[in-house]
N, CA, C and O of each residue as an XYZ file, in Angstrom:
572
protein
N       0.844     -1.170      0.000
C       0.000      0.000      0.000
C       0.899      1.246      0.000
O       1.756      1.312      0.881
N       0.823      1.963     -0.646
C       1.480      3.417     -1.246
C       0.804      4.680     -0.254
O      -0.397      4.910     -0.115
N       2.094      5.503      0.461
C       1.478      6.400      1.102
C       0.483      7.262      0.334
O      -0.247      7.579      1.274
N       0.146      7.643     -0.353
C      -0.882      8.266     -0.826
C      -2.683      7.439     -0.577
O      -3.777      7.937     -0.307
N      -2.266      6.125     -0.815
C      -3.055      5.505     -0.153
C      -4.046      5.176      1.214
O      -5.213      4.914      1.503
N      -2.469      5.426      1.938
C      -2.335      5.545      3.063
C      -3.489      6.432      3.919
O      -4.550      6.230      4.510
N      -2.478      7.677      3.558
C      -3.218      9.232      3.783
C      -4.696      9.000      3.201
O      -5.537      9.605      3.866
N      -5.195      8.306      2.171
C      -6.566      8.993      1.491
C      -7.724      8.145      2.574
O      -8.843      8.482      2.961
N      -6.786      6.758      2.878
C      -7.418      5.678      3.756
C      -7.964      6.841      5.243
O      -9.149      7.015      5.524
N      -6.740      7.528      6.040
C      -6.873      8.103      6.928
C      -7.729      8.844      6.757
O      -8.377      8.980      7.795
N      -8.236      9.652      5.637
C      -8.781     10.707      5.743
C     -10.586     10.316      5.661
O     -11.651     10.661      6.173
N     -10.162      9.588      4.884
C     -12.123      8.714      4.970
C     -12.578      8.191      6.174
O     -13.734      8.076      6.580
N     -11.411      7.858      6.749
C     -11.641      7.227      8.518
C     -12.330      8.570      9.084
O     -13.379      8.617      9.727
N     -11.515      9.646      8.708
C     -11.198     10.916      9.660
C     -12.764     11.185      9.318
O     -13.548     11.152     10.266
N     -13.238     11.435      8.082
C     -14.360     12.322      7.761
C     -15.383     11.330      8.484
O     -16.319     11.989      8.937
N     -15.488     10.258      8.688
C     -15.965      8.914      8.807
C     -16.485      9.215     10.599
O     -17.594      9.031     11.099
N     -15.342      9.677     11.177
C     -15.417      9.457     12.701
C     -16.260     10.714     12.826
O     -17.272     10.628     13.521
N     -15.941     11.996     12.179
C     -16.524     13.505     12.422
C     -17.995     13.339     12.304
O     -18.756     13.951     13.052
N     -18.583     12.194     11.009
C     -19.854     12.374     10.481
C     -20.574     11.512     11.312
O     -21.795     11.659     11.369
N     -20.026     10.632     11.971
C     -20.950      9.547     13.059
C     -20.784     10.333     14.466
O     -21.682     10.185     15.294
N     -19.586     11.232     14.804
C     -20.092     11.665     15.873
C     -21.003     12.816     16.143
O     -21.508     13.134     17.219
N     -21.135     13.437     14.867
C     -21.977     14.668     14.811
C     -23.409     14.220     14.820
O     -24.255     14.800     15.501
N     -23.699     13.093     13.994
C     -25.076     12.232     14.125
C     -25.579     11.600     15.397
O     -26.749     11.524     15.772
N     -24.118     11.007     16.198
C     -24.559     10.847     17.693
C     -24.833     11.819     18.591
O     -25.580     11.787     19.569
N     -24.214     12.612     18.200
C     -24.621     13.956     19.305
C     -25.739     14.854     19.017
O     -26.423     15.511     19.802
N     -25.790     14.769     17.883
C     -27.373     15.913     17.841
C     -28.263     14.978     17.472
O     -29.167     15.418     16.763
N     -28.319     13.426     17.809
C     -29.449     12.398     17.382
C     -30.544     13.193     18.874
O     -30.195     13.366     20.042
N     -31.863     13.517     18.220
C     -32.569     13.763     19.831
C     -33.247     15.187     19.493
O     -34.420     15.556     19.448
N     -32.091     15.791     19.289
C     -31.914     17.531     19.482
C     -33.396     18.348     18.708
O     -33.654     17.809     17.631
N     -34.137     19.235     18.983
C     -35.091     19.659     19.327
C     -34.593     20.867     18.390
O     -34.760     21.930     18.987
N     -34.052     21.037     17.150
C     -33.634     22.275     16.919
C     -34.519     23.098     16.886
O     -34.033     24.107     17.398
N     -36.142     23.413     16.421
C     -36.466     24.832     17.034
C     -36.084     24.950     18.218
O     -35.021     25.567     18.291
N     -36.534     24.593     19.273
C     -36.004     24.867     20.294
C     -34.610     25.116     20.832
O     -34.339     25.576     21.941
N     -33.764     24.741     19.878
C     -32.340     25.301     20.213
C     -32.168     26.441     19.627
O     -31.520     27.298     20.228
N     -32.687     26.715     18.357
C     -32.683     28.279     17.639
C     -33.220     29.134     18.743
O     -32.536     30.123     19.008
N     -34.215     28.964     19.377
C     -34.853     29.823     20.074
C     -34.078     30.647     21.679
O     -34.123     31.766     22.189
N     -33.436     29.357     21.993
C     -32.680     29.768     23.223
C     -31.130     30.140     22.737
O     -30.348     30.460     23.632
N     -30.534     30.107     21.038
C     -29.658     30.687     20.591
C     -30.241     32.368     20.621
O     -29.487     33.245     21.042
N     -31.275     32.616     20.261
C     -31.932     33.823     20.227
C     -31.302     34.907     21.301
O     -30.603     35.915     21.197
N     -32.022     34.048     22.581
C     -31.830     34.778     23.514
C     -30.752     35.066     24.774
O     -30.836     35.589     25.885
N     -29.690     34.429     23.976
C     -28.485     34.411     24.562
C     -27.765     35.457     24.819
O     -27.627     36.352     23.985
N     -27.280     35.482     25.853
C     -26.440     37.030     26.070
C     -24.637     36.388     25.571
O     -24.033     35.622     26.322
N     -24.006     36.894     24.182
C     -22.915     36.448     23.780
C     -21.688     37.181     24.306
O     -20.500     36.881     24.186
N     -22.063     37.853     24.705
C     -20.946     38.986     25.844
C     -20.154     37.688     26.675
O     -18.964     37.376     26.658
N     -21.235     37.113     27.355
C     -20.965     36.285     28.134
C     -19.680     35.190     27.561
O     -18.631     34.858     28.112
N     -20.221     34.837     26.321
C     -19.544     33.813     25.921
C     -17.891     34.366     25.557
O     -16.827     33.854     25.906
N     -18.117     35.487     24.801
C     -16.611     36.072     24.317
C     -16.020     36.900     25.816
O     -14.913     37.428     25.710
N     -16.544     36.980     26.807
C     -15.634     37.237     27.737
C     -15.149     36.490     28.106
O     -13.979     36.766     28.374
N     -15.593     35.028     28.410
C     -14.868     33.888     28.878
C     -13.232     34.097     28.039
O     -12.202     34.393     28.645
N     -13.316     33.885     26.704
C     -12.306     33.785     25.988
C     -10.862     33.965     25.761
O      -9.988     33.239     25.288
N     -10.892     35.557     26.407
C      -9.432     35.908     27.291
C      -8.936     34.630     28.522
O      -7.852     34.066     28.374
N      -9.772     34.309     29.598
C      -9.775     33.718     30.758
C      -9.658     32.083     30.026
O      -9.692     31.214     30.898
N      -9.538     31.575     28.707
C      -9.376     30.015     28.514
C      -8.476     30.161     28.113
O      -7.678     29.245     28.312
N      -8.030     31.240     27.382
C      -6.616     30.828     26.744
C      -5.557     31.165     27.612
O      -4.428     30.755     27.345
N      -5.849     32.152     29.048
C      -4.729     32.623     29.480
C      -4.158     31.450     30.702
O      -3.075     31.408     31.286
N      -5.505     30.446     30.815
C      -5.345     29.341     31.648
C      -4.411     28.142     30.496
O      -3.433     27.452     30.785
N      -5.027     28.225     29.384
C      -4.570     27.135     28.802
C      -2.659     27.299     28.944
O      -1.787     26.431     28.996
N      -2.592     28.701     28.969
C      -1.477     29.492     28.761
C      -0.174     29.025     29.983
O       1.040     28.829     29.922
N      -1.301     28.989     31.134
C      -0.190     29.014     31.996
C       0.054     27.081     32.290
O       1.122     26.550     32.598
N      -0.912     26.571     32.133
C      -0.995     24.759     31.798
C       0.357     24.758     30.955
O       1.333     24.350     31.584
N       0.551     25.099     29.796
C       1.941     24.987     28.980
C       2.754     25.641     29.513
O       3.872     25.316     29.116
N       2.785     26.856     30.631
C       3.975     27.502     31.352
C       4.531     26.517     32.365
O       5.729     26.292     32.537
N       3.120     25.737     33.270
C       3.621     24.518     34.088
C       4.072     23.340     33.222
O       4.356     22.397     33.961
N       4.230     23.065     32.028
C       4.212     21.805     31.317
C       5.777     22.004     31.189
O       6.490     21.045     31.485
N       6.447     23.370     30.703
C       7.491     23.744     30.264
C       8.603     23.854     31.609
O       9.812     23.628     31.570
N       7.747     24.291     32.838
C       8.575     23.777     34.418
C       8.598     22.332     34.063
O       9.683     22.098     33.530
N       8.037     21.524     34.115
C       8.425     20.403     34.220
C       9.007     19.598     33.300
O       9.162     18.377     33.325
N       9.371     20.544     32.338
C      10.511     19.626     31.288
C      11.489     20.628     31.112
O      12.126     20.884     30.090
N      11.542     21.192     32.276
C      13.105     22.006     32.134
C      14.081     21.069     32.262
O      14.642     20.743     31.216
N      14.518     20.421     33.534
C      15.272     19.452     33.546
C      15.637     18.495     32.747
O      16.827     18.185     32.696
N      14.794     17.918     32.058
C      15.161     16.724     30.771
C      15.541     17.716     29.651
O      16.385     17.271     28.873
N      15.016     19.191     29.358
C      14.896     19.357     27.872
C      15.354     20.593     28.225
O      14.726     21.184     29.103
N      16.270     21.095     27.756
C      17.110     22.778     27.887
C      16.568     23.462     27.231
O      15.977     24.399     27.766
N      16.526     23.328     25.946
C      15.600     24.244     25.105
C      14.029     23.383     24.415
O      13.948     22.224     24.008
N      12.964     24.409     24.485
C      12.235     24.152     23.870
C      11.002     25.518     23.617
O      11.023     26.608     24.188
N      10.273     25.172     22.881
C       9.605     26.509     22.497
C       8.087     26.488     23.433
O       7.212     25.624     23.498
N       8.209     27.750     24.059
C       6.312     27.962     24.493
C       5.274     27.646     23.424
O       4.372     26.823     23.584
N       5.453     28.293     22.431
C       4.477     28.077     21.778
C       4.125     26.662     20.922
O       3.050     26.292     20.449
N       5.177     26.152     20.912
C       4.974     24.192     20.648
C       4.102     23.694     21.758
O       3.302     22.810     21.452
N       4.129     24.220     23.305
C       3.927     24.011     24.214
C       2.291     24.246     24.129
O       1.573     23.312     24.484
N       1.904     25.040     23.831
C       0.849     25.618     24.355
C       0.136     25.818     23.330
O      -0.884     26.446     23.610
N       0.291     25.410     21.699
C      -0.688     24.231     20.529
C      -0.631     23.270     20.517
O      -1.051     22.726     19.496
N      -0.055     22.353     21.676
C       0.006     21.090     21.694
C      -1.175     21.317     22.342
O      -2.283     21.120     21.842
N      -0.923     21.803     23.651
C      -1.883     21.552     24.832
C      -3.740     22.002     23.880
O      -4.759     21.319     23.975
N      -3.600     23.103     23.197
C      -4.964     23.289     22.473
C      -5.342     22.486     21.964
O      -6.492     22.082     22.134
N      -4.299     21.835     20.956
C      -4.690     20.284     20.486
C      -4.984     19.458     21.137
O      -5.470     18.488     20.555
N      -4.861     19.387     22.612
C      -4.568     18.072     23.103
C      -6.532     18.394     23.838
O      -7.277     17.415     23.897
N      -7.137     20.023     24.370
C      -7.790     20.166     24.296
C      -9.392     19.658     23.485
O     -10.376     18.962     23.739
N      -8.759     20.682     22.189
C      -9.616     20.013     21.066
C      -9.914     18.752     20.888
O     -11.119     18.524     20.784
N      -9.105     17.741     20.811
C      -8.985     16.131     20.812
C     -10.290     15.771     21.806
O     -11.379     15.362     21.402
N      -9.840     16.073     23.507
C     -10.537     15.945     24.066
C     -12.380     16.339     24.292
O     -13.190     15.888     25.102
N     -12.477     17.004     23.573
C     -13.727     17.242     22.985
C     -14.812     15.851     22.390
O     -15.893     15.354     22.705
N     -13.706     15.637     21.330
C     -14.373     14.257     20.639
C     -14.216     12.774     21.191
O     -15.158     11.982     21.149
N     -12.945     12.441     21.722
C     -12.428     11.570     22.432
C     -11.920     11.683     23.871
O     -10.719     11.814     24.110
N     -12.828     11.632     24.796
C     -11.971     12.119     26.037
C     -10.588     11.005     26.457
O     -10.348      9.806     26.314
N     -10.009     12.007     26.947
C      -8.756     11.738     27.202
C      -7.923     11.431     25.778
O      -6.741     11.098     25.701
N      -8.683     11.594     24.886
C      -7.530     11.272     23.662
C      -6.286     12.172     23.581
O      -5.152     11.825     23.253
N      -6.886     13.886     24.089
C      -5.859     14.885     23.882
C      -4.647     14.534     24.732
O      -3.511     14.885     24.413
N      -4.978     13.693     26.038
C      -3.641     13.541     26.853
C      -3.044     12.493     26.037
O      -2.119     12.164     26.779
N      -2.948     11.743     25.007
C      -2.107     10.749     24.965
C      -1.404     11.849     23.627
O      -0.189     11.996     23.492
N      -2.317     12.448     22.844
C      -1.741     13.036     21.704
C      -0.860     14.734     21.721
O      -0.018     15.244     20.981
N      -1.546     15.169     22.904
C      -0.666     16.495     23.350
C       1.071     15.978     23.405
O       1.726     16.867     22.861
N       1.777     15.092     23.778
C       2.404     14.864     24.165
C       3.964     14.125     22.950
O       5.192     14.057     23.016
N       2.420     13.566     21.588
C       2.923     13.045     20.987
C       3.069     14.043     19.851
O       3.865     13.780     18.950
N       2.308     15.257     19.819
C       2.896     16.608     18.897
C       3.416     17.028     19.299
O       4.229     17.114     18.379
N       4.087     17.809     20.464
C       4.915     17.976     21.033
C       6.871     17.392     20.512
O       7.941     17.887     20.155
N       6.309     16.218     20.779
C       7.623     15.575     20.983
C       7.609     15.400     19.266
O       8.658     15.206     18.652
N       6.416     15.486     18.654
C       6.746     15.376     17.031
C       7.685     16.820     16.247
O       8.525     16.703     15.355
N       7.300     17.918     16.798
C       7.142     19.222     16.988
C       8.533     19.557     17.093
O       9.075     20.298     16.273
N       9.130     19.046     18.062
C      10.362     19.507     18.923
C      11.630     18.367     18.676
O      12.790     18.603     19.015
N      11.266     17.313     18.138
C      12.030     16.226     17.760
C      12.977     15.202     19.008
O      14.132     14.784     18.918
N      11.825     15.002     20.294
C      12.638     14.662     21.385
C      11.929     13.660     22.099
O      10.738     13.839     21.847
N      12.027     12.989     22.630
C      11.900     11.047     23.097
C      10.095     11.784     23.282
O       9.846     12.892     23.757
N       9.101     10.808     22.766
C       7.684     10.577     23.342
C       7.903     10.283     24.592
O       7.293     11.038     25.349
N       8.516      9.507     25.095
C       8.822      8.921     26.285
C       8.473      9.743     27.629
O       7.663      9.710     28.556
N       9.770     10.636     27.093
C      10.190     11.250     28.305
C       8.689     12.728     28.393
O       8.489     13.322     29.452
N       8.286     12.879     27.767
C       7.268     14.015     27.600
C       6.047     13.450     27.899
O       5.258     14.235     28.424
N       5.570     12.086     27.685
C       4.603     11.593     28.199
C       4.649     11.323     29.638
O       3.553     11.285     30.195
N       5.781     11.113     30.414
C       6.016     10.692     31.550
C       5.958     12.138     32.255
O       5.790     11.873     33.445
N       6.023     13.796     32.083
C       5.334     14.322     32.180
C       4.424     14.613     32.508
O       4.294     15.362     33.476
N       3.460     14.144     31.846
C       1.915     13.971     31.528
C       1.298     13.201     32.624
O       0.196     13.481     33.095
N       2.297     11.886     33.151
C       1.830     11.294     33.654
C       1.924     11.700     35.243
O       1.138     11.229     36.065
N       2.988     12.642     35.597
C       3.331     13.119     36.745
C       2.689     14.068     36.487
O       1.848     13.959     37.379
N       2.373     15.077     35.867
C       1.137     16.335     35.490
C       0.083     15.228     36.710
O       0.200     15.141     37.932
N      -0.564     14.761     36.095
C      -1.677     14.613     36.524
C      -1.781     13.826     38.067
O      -2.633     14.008     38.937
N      -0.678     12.951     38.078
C      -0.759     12.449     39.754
C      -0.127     13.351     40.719
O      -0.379     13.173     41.911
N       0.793     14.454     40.306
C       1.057     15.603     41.203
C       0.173     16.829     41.595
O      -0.143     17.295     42.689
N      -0.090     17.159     40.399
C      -0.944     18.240     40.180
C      -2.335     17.974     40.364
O      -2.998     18.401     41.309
N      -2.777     17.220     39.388
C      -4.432     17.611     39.274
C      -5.304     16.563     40.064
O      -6.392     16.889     40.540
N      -4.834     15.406     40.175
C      -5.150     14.230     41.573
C      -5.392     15.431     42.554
O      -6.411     16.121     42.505
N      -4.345     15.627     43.471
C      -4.554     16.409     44.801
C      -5.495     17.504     44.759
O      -6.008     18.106     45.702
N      -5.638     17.665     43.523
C      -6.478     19.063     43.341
C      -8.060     18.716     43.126
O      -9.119     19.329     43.265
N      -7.731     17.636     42.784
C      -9.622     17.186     42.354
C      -9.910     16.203     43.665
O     -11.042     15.801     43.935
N      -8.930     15.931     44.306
C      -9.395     15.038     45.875
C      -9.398     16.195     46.999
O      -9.960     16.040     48.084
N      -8.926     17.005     46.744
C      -9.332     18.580     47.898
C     -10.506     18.995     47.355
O     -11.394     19.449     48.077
N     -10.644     18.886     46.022
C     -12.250     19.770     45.784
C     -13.227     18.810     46.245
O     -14.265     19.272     46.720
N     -13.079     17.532     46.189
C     -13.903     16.849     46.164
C     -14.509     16.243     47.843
O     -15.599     15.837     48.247
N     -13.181     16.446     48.464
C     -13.133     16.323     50.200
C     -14.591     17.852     50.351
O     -15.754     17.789     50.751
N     -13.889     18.857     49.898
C     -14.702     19.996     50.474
C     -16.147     19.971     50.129
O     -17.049     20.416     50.839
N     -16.283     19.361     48.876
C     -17.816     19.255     48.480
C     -18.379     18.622     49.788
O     -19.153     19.207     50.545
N     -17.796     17.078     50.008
C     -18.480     16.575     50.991
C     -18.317     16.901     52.471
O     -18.981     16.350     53.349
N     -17.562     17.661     52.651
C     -17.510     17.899     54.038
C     -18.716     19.318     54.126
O     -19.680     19.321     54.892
N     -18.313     20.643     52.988
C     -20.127     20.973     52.927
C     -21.206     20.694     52.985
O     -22.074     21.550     52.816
């Protein structure tokens, strides 16, 4: 099989996965009724958020880039922090897909071990965001 092949194979998958999940997710959906409460939406709301996601996403790749100081001397923020959007986006359609693939553009990106950048990822989340979601979650119930 001939990369061109290859690629055309991927891409029918790709359009393939977009068109069954868009059919699973709005299978149900009530669209007058969603036009209607699009109507009356206050969008202020929505584009103010917008500053406040990216400047979080922002500092997620500022902590990503602490923790690969030591293995990696140089590397770029901004590899850092379209991975992490990607790795975002991903997660949208596939949860948790973005954590396995943030890691693997990255290291595609920057030309340096998957390995060691996933292992990262993997201390990201049992250092960081574990303790942080078992304190929120203590306080819920102790409220």
């Amino acid at each position: 099989m001939t990369s061109k092949q290859k690629s055309t194979i991927k891409i029918i998958l790709s359009i393939a996965l977009v068109v069954g999940s868009l059919y699973y997710a709005q299978n149900g959906v009530n669209f007058s009724k969603l036009m209607e409460s699009l109507k009356v939406v206050n969008y202020w709301w929505i584009i103010a958020t917008i500053p406040v996601v990216l400047f979080s996403h922002w500092l997620r790749a500022f902590r990503w880039r602490t923790m690969l100081e030591p293995v990696l001397k140089k590397h770029s923020l901004h590899n850092l922090f379209s991975a992490v959007m990607v790795g975002y986006a991903v997660n949208n359609v596939l949860p948790k897909g973005g954590e396995f693939l943030r890691p693997l553009i990255f290291s595609r990106r920057e030309k340096v071990s998957f390995s060691t950048v996933m292992a990262t990822i993997i201390l990201e989340r049992f250092i960081f965001d574990m303790p942080v979601t078992l304190m929120m979650a203590g306080g819920v119930f102790y409220l």
